[in-house]
C-alpha positions in Angstrom: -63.4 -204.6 -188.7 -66.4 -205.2 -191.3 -64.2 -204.4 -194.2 -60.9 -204.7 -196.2 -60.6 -202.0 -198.8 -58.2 -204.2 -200.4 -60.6 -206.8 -201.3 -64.9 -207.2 -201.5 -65.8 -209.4 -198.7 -66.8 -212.9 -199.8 -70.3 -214.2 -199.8 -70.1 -217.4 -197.1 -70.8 -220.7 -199.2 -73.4 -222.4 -196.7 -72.0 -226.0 -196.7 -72.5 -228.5 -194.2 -69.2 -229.1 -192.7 -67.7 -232.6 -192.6 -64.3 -233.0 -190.8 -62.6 -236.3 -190.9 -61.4 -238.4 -187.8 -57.8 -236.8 -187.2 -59.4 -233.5 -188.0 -62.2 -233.3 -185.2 -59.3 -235.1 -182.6 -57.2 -232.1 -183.3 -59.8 -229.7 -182.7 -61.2 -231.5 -179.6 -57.9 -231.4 -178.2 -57.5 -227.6 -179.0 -61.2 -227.3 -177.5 -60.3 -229.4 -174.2 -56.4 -227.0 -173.7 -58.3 -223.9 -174.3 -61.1 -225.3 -171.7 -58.3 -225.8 -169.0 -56.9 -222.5 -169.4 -60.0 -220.4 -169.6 -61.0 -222.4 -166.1 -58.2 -220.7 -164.0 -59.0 -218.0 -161.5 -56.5 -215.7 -163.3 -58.8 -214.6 -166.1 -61.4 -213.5 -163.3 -59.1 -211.1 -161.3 -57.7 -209.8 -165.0 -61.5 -209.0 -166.1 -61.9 -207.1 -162.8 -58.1 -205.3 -163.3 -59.6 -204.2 -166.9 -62.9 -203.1 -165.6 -61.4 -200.4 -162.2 -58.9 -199.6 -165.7 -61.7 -198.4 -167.9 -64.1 -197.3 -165.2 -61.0 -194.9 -164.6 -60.5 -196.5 -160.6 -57.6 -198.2 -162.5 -55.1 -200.6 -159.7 -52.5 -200.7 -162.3 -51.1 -200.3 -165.6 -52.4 -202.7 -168.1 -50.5 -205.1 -170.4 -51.3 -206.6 -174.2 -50.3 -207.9 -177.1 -51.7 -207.6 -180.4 -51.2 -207.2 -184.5 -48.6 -210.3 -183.6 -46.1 -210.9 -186.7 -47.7 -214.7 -186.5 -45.5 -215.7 -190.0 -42.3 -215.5 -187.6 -43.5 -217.0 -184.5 -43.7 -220.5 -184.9 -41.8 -222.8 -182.2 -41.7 -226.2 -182.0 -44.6 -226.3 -184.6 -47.0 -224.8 -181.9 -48.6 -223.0 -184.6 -48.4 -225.4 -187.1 -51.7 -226.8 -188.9 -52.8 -230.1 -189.2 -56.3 -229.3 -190.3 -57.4 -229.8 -194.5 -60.8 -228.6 -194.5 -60.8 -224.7 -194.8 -63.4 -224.3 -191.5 -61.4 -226.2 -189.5 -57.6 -225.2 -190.4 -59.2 -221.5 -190.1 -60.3 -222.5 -186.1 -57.1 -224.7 -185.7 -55.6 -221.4 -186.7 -57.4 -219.0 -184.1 -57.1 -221.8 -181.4 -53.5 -222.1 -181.4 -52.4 -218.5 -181.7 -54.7 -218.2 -178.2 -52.7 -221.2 -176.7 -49.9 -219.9 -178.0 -50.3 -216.0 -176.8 -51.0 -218.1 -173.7 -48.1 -219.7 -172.8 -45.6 -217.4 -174.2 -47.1 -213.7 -173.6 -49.9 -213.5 -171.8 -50.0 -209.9 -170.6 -53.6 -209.3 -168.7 -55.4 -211.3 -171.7 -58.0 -212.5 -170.8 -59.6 -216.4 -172.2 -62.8 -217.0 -171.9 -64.7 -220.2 -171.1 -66.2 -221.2 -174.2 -65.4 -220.7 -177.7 -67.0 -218.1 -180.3 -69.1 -219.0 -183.4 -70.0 -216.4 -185.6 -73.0 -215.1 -186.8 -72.6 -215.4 -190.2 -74.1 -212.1 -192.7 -72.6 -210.2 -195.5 -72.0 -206.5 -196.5 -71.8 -205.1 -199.8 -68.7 -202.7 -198.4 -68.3 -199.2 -200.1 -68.2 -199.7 -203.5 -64.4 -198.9 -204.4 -61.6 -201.6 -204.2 -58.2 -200.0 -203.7 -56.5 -200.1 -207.0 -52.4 -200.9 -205.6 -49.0 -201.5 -206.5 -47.3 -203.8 -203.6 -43.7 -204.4 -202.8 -42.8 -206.8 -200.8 -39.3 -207.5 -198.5 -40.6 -210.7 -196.9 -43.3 -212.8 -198.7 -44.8 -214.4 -195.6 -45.5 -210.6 -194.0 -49.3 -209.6 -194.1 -47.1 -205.8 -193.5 -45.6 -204.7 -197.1 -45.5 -201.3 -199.2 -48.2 -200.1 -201.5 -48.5 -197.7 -204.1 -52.3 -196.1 -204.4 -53.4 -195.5 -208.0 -56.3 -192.4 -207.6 -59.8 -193.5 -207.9 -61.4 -190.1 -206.4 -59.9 -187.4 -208.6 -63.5 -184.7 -209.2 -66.5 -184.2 -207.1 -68.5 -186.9 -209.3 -66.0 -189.6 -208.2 -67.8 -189.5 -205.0 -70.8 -191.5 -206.3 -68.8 -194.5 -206.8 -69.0 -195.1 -202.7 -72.1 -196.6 -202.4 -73.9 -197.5 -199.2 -73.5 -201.1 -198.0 -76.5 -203.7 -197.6 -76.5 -206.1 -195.0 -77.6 -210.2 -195.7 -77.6 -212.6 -192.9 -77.3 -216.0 -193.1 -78.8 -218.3 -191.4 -78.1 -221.3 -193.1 -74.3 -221.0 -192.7 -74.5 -219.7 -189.1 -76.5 -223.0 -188.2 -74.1 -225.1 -190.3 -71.3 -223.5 -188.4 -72.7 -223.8 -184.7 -74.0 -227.3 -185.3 -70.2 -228.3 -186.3 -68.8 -226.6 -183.3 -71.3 -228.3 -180.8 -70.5 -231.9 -182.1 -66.5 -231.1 -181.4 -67.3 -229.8 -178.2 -70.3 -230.1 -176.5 -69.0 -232.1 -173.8 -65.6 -230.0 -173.8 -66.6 -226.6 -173.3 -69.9 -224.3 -174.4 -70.1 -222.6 -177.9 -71.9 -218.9 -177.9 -73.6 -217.5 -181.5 -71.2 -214.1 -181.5 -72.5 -211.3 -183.8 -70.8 -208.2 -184.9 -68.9 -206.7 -181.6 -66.5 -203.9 -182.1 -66.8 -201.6 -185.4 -63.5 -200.6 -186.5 -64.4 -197.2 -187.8 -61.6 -195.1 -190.1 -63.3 -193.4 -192.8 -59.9 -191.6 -193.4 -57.9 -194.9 -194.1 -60.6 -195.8 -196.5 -60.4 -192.4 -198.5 -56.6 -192.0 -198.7 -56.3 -195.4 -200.4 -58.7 -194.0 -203.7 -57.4 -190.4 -203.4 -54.3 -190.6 -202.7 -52.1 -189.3 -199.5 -50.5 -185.9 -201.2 -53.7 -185.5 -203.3 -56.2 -185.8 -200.7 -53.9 -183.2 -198.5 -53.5 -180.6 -201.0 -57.3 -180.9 -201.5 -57.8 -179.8 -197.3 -56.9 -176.2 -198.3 -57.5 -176.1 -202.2 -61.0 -178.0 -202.6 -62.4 -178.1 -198.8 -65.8 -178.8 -199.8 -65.3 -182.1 -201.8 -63.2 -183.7 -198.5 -66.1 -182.8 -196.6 -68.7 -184.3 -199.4 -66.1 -187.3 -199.2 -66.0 -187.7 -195.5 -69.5 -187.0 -195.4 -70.6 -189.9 -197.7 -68.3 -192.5 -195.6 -70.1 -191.4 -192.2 -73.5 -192.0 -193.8 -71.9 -195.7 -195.4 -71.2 -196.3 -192.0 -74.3 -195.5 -190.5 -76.4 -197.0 -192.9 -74.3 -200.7 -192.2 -74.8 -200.0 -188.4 -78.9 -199.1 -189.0 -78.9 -202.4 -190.6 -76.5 -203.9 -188.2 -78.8 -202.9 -185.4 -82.2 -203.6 -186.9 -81.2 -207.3 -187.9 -80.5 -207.9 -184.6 -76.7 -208.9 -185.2 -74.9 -206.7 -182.9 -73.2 -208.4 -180.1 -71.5 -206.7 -176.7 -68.0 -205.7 -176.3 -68.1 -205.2 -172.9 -65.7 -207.8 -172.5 -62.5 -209.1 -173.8 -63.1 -207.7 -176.9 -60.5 -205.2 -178.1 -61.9 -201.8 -178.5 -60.1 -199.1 -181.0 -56.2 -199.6 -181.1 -56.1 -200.6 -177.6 -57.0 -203.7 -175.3 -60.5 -205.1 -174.0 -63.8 -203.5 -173.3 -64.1 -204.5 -169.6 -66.3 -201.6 -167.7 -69.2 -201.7 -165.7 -71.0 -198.5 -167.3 -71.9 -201.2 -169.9 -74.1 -202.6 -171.5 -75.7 -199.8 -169.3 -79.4 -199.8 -167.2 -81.7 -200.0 -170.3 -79.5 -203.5 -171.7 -81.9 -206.2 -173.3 -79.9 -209.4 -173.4 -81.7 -210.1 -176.3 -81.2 -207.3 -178.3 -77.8 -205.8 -178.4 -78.0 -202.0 -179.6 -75.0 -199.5 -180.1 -75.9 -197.8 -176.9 -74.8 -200.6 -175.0 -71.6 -201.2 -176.9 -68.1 -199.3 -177.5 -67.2 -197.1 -180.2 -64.1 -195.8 -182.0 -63.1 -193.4 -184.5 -59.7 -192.1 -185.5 -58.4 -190.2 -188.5 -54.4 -191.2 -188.8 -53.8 -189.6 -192.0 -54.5 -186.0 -190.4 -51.6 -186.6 -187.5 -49.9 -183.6 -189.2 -52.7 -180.9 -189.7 -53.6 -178.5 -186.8 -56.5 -179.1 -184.3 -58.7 -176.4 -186.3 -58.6 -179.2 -189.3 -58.5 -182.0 -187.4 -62.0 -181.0 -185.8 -63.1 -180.0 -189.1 -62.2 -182.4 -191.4 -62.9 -185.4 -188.7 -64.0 -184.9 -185.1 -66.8 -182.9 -186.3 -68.3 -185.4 -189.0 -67.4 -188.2 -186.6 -69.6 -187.2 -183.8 -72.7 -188.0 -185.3 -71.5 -191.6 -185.3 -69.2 -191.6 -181.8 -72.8 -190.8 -180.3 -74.6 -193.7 -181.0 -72.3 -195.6 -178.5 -72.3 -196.1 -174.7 -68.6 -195.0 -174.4 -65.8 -194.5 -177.1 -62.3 -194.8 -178.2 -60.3 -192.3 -180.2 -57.1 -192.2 -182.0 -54.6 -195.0 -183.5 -50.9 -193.9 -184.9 -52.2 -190.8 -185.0 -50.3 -188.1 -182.9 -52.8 -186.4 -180.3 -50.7 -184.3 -177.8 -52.1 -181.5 -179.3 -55.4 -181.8 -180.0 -57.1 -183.3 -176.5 -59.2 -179.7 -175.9 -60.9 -180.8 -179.3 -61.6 -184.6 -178.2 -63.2 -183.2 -174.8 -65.8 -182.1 -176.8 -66.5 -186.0 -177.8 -69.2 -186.7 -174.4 -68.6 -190.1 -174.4 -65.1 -190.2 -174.7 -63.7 -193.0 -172.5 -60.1 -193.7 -173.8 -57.3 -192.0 -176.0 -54.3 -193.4 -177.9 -50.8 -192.2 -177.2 -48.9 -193.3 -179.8 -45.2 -193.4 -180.1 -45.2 -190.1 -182.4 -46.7 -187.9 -179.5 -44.8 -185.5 -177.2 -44.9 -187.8 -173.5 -44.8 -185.4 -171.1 -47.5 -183.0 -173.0 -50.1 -185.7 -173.8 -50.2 -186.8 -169.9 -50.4 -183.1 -168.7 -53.4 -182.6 -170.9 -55.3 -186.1 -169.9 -54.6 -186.7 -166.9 -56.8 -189.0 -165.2 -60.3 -187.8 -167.2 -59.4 -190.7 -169.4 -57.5 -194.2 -170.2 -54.3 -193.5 -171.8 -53.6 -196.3 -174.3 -50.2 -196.3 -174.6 -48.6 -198.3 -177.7 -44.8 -198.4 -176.9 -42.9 -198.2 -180.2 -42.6 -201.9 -182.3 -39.4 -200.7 -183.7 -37.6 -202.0 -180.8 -37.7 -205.2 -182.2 -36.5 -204.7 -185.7 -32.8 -203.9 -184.8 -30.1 -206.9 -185.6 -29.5 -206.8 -181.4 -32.1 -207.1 -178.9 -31.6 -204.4 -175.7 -34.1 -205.5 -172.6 -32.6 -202.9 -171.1 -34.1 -200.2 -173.6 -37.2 -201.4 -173.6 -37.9 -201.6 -169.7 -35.9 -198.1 -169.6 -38.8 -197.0 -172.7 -42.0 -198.2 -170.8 -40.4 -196.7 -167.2 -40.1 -193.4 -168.8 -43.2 -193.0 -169.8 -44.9 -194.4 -166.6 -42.7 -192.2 -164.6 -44.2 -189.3 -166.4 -47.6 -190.6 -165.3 -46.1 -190.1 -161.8 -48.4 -193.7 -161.6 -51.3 -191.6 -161.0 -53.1 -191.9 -164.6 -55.4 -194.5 -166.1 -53.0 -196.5 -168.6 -52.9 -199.5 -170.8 -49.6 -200.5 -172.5 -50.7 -202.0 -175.6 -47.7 -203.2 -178.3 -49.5 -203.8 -181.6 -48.1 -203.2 -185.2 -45.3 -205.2 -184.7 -44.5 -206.1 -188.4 -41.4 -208.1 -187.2 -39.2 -209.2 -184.5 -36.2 -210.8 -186.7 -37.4 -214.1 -186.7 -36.5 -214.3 -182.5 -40.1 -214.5 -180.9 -38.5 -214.8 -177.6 -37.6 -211.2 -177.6 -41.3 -210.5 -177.8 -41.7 -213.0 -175.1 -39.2 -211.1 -172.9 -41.4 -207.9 -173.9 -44.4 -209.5 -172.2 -42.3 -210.2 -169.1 -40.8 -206.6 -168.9 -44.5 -204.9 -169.3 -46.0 -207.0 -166.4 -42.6 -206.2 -164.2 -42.9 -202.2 -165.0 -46.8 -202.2 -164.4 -46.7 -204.1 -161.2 -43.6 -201.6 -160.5 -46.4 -198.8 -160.9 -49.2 -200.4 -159.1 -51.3 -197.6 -156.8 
């Protein structure tokens, strides 16, 4: 994801980065753990289970975890920092959650055998920050409630999005990689990582300045200013990816990368026959759309008001993604008309039975089994292996599926019982091997 609406993206101070004795130890010792796992056969066979998955030859379902409630899952101090300097407690941070996602609930991830640095550049974003009202039940959630105060209210509103410019820099990124080899270059390889995966939502953007009731009420009573709307956003998105593309800073996601809502990009249909491994461009990569907001209108304005603008972005890409909360079950005959279409959500909120008649095996189904069964004062293994059976048994184990459990906002403060989750998933998915 390129943006936040809630915030500008800051400009990267380029700094040489000086980390004292005890902080480089901790990292090197992070760097030599995540070495050891990433050098176990496991992550091989899962890579290959992911790829027959999205090359729709799939062996089995596929398990993952993701959008982890990390403020309530710290045990034994496993996620504790120890890092000062903002670099390195940021790394320390990412390191541990892998270890940690390791030990207690791996799923089919996936760690690979050297550690990312990023390509450091900037974007301008779109021009509007999201003017809120918050309300908050647990201070250390990232998940709380928000009021929207309207930003977009007339036509002329629209000219406060603004298309984004894209800065690299060089200075930081070299500052960055230099630091990373001197922790680890014995330890395990460090790979310059550009922009991968676009998360792509033009609707989530637009509700947040409009407003939810306002910007539905405008669907029927001002159709041509939601289009203008929706319209801009494409061409802000487009624009960044020109940019994106031209500067050289795209990099694949043909990998374990997450792609959309659901889990990694594994396939063998990319980077595709025409790759140059020294120019990534969006033909070789993944892309997404989805369009949440509209999970209650009918197909007719579902195409209208987002398939239909979307496309001229979904067919840059080698393959795509669509959907998120969003439900679909009755709008697949308009996603067959995206060519590239590679992989749909099924979200809680959709009817089972008629999402999986209407896919079949022509795609991946990404199911995301509901989060909810974690919030309740008792925890029921039971239900949740009786949930995920359910909806496999629909599948009759003959379709393409990924279980993915994401937006978990909490589990009571009792990891374990998203541990257990883990343990359950791989069970019901071996349960429905082919």
């Amino acid at each position: 994801m390129l943006h936040d609406p809630s915030h500008h993206t800051p400009i990267t101070e380029a700094r040489e980065i000086h980390l004292s004795p005890k902080e480089t130890d901790i990292l090197r010792q992070l760097g030599r753990q995540i070495a050891e796992i990433a050098a176990l056969p496991v992550h091989a066979e899962k890579a290959k289970l992911w790829t027959h998955l999205n090359d729709l030859k799939s062996k089995r379902p596929m398990v993952w975890i993701n959008e982890i409630p990390w403020h309530e899952m710290n045990v034994d101090h496993e996620l504790t920092t120890m890092c000062e300097h903002p670099w390195a407690r940021d790394l320390e941070t990412s390191l541990r959650r892998t270890i940690y996602q390791w030990r207690h609930m791996p799923g089919d991830m996936v760690v690979n055998p050297w550690i990312d640095c990023p390509i450091i550049f900037h974007s301008t974003d779109f021009g509007i920050l999201e003017d809120v009202e918050v309300a908050r039940t647990d201070a250390a959630n990232d998940i709380y409630s928000r009021h929207f105060k309207i930003q977009i209210r007339e036509p002329e509103d629209l000219a406060k999005i603004k298309l984004p410019v894209i800065t690299q820099d060089r200075v930081a990124t070299e500052y960055g990689y230099q630091a990373m080899q001197e922790l680890w270059s014995d330890i395990i390889p460090v790979k310059q990582v550009g922009q991968t995966h676009i998360w792509y939502t033009p609707w989530d953007f637009l509700i947040r300045w409009w407003g939810v009731e306002e910007a539905m009420i405008d669907l029927m009573d001002r159709p041509e200013m939601v289009h203008d709307a929706y319209e801009r956003m494409v061409q802000a998105w487009m624009v960044e990816l020109d940019q994106l593309d031209e500067k050289n800073l795209l990099s694949l996601d043909c990998n374990n990368t997450r792609i959309g809502s659901g889990g990694y990009g594994y396939t063998r249909e990319l980077p595709g026959p025409d790759f140059n491994a020294g120019w990534v461009h969006p033909h070789n990569m993944w892309g997404c759309a989805n369009a949440q907001i509209l999970t209650s209108v009918s197909p007719e304005m579902q195409w209208e008001f987002a398939i239909e603008h979307d496309l001229k972005w979904l067919k840059r890409w080698g393959l795509t993604y669509y959907g998120c909360c969003e439900a679909l079950d009755n709008k697949i005959d308009y996603l067959r008309r995206i060519p590239n279409l590679r992989k749909i959500s099924v979200s809680p909120w959709c009817n089972s039975q008629k999402i999986v008649d209407r896919i079949g095996q022509d795609y991946v189904m990404s199911r995301k089994p509901n989060p909810a069964i974690f919030t309740d004062s008792s925890w029921s293994p039971g239900q949740a292996r009786a949930e995920l059976r359910d909806f496999m048994a629909k599948t009759q184990g003959q379709c393409h599926v990924e279980l993915i459990m994401k937006d978990i906002s909490t589990v009571n403060y009792q990891p374990q019982r998203l541990w257990e989750w883990e343990k359950i998933a791989m069970e019901v998915a071996e349960e429905f091997a082919r």
